[in-house]
N, C-alpha and C positions, 0 to 999 in steps of 0.2 A: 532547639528549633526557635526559630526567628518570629515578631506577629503577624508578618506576612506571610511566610513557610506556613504558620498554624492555619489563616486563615483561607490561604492558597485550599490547603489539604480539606479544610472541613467545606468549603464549596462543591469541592469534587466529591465529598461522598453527598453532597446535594443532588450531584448531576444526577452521579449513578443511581438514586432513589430515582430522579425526578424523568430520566427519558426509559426506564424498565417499566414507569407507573403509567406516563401519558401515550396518549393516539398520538401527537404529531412524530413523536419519539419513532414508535413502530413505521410511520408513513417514511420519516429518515432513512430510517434503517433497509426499507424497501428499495428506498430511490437509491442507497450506498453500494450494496449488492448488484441494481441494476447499471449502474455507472461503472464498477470494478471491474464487471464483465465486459461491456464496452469497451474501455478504454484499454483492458490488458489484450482482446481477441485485437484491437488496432497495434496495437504495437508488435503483438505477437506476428500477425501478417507482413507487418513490416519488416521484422529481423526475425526469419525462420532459422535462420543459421547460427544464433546467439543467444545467450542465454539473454532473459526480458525481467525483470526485478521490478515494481513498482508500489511504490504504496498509495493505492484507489483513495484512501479515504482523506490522505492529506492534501491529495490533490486534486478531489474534490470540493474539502475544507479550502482550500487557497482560490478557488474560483467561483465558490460563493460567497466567498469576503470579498472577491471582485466585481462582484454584481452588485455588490452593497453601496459602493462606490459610484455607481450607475445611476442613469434617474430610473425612475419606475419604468418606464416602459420597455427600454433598452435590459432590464436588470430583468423585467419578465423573460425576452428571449434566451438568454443565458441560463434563467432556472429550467427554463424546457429543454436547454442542451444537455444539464445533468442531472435530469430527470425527477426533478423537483415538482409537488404537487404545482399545477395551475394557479390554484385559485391562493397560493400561498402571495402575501405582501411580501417585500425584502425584506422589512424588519424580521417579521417572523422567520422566514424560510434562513435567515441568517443565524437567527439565535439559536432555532431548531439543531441548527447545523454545529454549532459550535460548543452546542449542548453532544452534542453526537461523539466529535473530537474528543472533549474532554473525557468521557467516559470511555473511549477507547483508549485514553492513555493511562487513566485508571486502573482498567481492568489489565492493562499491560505489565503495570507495576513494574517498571524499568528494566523489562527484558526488551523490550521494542522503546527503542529511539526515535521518537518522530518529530521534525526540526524543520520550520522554514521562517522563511524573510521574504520581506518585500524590499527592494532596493532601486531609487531613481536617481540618474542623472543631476549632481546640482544645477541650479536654474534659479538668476533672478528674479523671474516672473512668474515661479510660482512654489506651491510647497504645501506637503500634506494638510489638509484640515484637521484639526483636533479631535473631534469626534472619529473620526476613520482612525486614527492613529490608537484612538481609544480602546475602539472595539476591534481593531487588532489585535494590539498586544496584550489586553486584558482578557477578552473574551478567546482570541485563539490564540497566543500565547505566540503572536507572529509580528518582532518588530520591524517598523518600517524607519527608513533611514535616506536620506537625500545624502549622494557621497561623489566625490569627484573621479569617478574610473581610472586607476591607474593598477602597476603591478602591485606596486605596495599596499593599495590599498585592499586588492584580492587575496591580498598572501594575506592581511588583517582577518576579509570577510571569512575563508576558506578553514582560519585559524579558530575563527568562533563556531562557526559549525563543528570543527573538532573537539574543541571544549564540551561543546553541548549533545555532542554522545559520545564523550567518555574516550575520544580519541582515536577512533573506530572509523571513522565516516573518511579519512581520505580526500582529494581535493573534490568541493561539490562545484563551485562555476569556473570553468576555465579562463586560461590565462589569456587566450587571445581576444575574449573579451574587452579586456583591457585596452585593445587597440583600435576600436568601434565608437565610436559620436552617440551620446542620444539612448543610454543605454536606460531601461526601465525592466528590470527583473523580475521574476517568481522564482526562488529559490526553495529546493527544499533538499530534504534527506531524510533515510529510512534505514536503522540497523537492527538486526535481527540475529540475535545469539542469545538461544535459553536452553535449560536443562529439563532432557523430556519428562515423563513422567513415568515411565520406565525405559529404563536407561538400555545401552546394545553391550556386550561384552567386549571389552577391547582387546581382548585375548584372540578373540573369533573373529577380529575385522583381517579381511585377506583379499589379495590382487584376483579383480574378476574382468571382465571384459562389460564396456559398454559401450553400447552400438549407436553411434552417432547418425544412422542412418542404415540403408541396407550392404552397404557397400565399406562403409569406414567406422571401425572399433577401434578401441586401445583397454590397456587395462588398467585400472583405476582400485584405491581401497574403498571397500567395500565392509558394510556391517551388519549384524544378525541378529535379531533376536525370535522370538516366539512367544505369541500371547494371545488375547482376549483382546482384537480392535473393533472398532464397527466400522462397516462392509458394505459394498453393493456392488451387485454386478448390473451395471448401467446399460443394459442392449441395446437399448434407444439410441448411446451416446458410443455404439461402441467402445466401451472403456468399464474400467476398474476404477472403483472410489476407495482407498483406504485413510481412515481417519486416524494422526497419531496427535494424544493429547499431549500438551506443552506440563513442564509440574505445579505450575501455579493453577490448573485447571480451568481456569478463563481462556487459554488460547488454545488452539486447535488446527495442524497443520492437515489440511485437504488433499492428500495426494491423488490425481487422476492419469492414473496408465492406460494411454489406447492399445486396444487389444492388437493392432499393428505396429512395427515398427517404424514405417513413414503416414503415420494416423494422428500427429500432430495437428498440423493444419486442419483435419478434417474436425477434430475434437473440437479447438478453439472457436468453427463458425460453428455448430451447435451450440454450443454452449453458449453464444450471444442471445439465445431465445429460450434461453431455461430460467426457471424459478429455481435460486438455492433452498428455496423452503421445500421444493416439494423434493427436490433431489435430498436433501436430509431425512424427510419421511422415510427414505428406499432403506435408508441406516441402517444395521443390523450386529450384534456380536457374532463372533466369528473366531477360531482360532487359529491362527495364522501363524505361517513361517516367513518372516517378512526379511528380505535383501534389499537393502537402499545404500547406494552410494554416499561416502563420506567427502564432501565440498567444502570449498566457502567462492562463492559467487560473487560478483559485485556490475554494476551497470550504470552507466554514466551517460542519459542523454538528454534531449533540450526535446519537450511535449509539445513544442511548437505545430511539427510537422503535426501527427495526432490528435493533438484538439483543432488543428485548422479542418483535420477530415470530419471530427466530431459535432461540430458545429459552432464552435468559438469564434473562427476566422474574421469576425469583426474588433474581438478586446486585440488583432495586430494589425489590423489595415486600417485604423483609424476611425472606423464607422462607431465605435461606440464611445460615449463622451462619458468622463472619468469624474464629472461635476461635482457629486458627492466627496469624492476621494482629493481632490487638491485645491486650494485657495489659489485664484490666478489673478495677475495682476493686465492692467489694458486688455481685459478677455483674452488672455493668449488661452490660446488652445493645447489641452490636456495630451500629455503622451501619451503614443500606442506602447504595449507590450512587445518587447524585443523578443526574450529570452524566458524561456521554464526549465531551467536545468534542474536536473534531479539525479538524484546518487542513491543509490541502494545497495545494502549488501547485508547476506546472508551466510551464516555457516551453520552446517547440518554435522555433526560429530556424535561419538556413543552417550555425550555427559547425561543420566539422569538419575533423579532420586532415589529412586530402585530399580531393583532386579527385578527380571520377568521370574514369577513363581509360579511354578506346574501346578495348578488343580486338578486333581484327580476325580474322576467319573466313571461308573462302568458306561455311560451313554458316550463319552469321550473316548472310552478306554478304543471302542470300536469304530471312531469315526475318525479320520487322518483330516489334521491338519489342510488350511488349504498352503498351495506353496505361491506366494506371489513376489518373483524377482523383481525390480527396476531394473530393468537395466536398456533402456533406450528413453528418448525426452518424453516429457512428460509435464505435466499443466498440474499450480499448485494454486494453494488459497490459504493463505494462514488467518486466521479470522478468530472473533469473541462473537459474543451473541448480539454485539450491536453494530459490527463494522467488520470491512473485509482491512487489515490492515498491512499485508503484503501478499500481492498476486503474482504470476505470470507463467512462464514457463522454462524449463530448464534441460537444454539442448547439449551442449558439455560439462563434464568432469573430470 
């Protein structure tokens, strides 16, 4: 290890003391939660027909390092869009925030890839400030880069995103890109492949039917185990919570099955006015016969549309001035945000640490199992205890 690798690494176990100890930490971690939902029940409205992959917290992280950029006033509105305390400064609400990031990548310990860039148009009239460039790539670990749009140079950007999860992530900003004027990007990516904490038997994974809706199935592999989850039956939410932990036991996949098969839609605008905290309260052990489809999903869109519904629509129509963010020469004036593409992808398979193992009880002996299939879409949340770090929902397998 390098004395940078060394002192990278002993910062982050800083974080992680330093946002599990403080209040702004928890106030974060509120407003993270409150924006995953947001932003995944928007997208999810937007494409019911598709599966919706996002990670809330990086791109939240990338739009409060935009705000940073902002003068005060302009950089207030933008903390209210991603539901940032009020009475937070930028400096603060930025550091808060980036304090947040890192500890979710901590507590991920390289099974969650989470990768972005900022990228503008070259221009000689102007060019990132130092300080911004700073507390980018230091603080969130997101460099910025003035570059000339072309293919070569996408196949370049597309190719360092691969590097940096592990060759996994696939193309993240497309190619037509390339052939647009004036291009000012948010680029990000999200990969998710870990090994659960008790694992499914591969023996037992078998062709089951999942129902795309009420009218259109197919059949898909399918996996099985039986164990000890914790549980809620959500009436409020019409739906089933089943919790499955990841094996590094920081992460924890959310699964939410509405009790109907076209109760999608309906689940997702609930769930825009729920507290995760108290919905964890409901939590329970349970022993379960659980059926989940075996996937690897993936999702490739531009947050444009979405955060314009959210309340962003000024960092692309020009209205908000980027004066912190770039050095400009005869006052030219700061570019809007073209583009937010983002790339996700997830795969759900049997790998995990162990076996599910039978404990035996006479109070067991006599109480069956509950049996909970997946098998139509369904609304997920893979999360830590400080960030939701990939949301949304999942329509085909």
């Amino acid at each position: 290890m390098n004395l940078r690798s060394f002192f990278v690494a002993l910062s982050r176990i800083f974080v992680l003391q330093t946002i599990t100890a403080n209040a702004p930490a928890l106030t974060a971690k509120l407003a993270s939660d409150r924006f995953a939902l947001a932003l995944t029940t928007a997208l999810g409205l937007q494409s019911p027909a598709e599966n919706v992959l996002i990670s809330p917290v990086l791109a939240q992280a990338m739009l409060t390092l935009l705000s940073y950029g902002a003068d005060e006033q302009q950089a207030a509105a933008l903390r209210a869009a991603l539901h940032l305390p009020p009475g937070e400064r930028k400096q603060t609400a930025t550091l808060n925030m980036s304090l947040l990031l890192s500890s979710a990548k901590t507590l991920a310990q390289q099974n969650v890839h989470l990768v972005s860039a900022i990228y503008v148009q070259e221009h000689v009239l102007f060019k990132f400030q130092k300080e911004f460039s700073e507390m980018s790539t230091v603080h969130f670990e997101t460099p910025t880069k003035m570059v000339n749009f072309n293919r070569k140079t996408l196949d370049e950007l597309n190719y360092w995103f691969l590097q940096q999860t592990n060759y996994t992530s696939g193309e993240v900003i497309q190619t037509e890109l390339a052939e647009l004027r004036d291009r000012f990007i948010l680029a990000s990516a999200a990969v998710l492949h870990a090994p659960w904490a008790v694992g499914f038997n591969v023996k037992e994974t078998e062709k089951l039917n999942f129902f795309n809706d009420r009218t259109k199935h197919k059949l898909v592999d399918c996996m099985f185990v039986t164990h000890k989850f914790r549980y809620a039956d959500l009436t409020h939410l019409d739906a089933k919570l089943v919790e499955l932990p990841y094996a590094n036991q920081t992460l924890k996949l959310w699964l939410l099955l509405p009790n109907e098969l076209d109760g999608l839609a309906q689940l997702e605008e609930r769930l825009l006015h729920e507290d995760l905290n108290k919905i964890e309260a409901q939590l329970s052990e349970q022993k379960i016969v659980l059926t989940l489809p075996k996937f690897r999903a993936e999702y490739n869109v531009d947050l444009k549309g979405a955060l314009s519904a959210l309340g962003f629509a000024s960092i692309f129509d020009g209205a908000t001035k980027f004066t912190h963010m770039f050095t400009s020469f005869f006052n030219t004036r700061s570019p809007a945000v073209t583009n937010v593409p983002h790339k996700s992808v997830w795969r759900v398979d049997e790998e995990g640490v162990a076996g599910s193992e039978e404990e035996f009880s006479f109070g067991g002996f006599f109480r069956r199992p509950l049996q909970l299939v997946v098998n139509h879409p369904f609304y997920f949340l893979v999360k830590s205890e400080v960030a939701v770090l990939l949301a949304g929902h999942i329509v085909n397998v």
